[in-house]
Biopython code that builds the backbone (N, CA, C, O; Angstrom):
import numpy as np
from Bio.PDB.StructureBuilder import StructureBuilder

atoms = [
    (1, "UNK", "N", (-47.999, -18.078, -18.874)),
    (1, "UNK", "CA", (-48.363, -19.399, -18.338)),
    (1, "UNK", "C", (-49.774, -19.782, -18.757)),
    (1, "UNK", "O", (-50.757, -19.046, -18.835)),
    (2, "UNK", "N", (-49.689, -20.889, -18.973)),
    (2, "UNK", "CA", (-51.400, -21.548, -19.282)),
    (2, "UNK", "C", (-51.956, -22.181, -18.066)),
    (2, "UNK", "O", (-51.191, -22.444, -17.139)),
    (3, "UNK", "N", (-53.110, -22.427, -17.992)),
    (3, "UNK", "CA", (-53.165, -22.710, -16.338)),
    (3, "UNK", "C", (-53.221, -23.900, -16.313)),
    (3, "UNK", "O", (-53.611, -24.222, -15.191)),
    (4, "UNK", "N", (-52.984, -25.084, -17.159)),
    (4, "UNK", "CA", (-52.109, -25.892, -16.763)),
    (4, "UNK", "C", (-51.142, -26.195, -16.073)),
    (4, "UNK", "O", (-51.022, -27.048, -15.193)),
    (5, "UNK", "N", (-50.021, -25.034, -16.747)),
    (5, "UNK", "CA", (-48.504, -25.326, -16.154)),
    (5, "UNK", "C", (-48.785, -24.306, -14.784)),
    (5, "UNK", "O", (-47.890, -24.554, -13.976)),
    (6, "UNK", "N", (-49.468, -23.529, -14.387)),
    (6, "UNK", "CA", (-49.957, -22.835, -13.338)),
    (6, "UNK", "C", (-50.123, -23.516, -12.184)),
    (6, "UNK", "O", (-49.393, -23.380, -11.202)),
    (7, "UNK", "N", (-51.385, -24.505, -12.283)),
    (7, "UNK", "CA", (-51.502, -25.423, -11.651)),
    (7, "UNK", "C", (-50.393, -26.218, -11.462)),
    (7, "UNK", "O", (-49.930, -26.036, -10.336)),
    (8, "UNK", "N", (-49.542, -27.343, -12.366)),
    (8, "UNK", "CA", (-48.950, -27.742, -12.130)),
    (8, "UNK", "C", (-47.628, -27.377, -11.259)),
    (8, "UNK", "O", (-47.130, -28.159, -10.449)),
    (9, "UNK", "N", (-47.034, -25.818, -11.601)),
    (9, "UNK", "CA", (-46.531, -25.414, -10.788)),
    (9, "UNK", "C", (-46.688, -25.494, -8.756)),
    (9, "UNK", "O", (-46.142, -25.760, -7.686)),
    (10, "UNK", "N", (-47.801, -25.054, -9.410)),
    (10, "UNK", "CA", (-48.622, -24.778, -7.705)),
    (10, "UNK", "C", (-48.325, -26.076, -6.576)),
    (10, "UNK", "O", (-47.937, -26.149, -5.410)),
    (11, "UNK", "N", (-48.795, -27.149, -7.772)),
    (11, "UNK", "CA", (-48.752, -28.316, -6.813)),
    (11, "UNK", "C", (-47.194, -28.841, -6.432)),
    (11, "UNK", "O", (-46.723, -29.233, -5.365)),
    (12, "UNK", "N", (-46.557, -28.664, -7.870)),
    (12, "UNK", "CA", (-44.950, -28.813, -7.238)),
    (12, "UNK", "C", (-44.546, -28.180, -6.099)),
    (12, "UNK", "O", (-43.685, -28.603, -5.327)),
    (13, "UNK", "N", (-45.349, -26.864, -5.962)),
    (13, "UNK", "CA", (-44.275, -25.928, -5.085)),
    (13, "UNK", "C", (-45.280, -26.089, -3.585)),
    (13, "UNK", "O", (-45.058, -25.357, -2.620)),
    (14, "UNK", "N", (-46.610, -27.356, -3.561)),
    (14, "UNK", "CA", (-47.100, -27.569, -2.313)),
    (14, "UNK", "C", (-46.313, -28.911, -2.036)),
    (14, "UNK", "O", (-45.762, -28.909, -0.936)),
    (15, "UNK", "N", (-46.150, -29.970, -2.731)),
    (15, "UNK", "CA", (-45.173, -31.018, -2.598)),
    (15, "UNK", "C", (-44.002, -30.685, -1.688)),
    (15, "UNK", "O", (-43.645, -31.110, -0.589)),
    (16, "UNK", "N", (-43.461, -29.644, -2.657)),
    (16, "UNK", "CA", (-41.703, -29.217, -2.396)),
    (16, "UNK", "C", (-42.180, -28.734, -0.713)),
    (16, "UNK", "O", (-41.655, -29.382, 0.193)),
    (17, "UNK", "N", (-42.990, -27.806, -0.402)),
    (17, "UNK", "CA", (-43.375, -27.400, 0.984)),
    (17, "UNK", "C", (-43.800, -28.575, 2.042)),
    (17, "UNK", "O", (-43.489, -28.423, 3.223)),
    (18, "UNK", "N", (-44.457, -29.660, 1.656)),
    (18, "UNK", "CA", (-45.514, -30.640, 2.477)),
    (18, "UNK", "C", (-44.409, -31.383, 3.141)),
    (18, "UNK", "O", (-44.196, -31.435, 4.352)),
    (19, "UNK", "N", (-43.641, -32.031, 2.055)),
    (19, "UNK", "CA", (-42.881, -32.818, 2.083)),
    (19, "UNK", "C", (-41.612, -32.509, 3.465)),
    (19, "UNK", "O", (-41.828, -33.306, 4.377)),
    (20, "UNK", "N", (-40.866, -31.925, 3.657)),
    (20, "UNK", "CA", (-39.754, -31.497, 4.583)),
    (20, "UNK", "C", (-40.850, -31.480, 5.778)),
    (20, "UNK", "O", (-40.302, -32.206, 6.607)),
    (21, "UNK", "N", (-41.936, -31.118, 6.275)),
    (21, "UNK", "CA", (-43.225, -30.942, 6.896)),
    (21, "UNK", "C", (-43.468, -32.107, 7.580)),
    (21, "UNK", "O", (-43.324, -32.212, 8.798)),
    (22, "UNK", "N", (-44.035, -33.476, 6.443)),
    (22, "UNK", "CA", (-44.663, -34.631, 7.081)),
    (22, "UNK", "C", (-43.385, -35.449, 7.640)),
    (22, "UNK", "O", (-43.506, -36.385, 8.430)),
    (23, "UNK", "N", (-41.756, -34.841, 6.982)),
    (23, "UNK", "CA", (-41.158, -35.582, 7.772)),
    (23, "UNK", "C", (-40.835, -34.903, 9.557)),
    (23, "UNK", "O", (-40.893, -35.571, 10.590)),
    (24, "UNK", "N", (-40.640, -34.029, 9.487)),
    (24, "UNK", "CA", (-40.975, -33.546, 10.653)),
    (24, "UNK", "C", (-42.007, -34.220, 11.434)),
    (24, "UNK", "O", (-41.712, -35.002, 12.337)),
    (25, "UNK", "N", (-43.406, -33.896, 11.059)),
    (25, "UNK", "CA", (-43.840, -34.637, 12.169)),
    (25, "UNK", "C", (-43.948, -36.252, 12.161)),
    (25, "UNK", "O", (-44.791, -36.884, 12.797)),
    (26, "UNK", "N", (-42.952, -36.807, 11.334)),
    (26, "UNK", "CA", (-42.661, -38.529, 11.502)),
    (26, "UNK", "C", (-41.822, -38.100, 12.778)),
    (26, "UNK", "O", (-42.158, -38.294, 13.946)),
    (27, "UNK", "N", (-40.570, -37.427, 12.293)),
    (27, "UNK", "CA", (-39.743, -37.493, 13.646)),
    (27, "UNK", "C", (-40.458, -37.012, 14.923)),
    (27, "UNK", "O", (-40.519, -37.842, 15.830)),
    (28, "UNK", "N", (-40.810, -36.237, 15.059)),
    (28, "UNK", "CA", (-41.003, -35.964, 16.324)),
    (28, "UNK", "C", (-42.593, -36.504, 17.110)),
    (28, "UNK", "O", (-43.022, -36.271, 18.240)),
    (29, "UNK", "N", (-43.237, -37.366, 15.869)),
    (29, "UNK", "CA", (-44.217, -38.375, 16.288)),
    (29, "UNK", "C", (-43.232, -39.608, 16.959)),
    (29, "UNK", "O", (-43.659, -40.111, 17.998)),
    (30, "UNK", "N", (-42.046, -40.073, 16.460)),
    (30, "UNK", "CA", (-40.974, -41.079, 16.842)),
    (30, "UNK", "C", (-40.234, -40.722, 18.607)),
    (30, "UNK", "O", (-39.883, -41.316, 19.626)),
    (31, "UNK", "N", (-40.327, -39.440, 18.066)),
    (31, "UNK", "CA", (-39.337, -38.649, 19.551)),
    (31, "UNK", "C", (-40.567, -38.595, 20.226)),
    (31, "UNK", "O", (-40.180, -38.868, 21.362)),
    (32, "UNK", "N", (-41.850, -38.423, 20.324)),
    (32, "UNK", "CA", (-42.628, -38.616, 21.500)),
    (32, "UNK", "C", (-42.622, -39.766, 22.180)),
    (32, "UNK", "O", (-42.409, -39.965, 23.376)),
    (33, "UNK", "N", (-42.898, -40.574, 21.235)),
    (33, "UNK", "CA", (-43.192, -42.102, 21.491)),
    (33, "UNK", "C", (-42.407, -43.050, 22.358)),
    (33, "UNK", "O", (-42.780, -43.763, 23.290)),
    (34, "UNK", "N", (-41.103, -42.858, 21.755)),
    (34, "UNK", "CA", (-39.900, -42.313, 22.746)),
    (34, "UNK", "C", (-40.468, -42.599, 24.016)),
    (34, "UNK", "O", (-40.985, -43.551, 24.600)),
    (35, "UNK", "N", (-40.034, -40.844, 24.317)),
    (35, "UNK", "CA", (-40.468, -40.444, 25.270)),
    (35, "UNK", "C", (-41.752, -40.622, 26.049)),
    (35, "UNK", "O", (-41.701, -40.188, 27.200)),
    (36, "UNK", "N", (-42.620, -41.037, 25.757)),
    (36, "UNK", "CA", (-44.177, -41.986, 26.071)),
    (36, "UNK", "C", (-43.193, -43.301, 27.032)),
    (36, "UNK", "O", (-42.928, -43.448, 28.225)),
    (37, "UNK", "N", (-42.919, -43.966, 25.943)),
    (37, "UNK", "CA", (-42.819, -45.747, 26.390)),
    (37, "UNK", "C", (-41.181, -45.926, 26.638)),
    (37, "UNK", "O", (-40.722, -47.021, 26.962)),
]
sb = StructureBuilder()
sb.init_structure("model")
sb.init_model(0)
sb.init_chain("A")
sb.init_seg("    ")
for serial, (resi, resn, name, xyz) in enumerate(atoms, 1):
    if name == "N":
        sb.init_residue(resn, " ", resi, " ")
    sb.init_atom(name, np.array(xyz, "f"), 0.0, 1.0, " ", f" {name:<3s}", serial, name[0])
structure = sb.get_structure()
């Protein structure tokens, strides 16, 4: 690997992680809110 594609890897595989993550806390920012009001 060159650390290009290193890097680039890296960040795919923080995307691929973040992502399933920030939707989580959409939903359950939604399901509080909810539950708030």
């Amino acid at each position: 690997y060159t650390t290009t594609e290193s890097l680039l890897m890296l960040s795919v595989a923080y995307l691929i992680a973040l992502l399933p993550l920030s939707v989580l806390f959409v939903i359950l920012e939604r399901f509080f809110k909810k539950k708030v009001a």
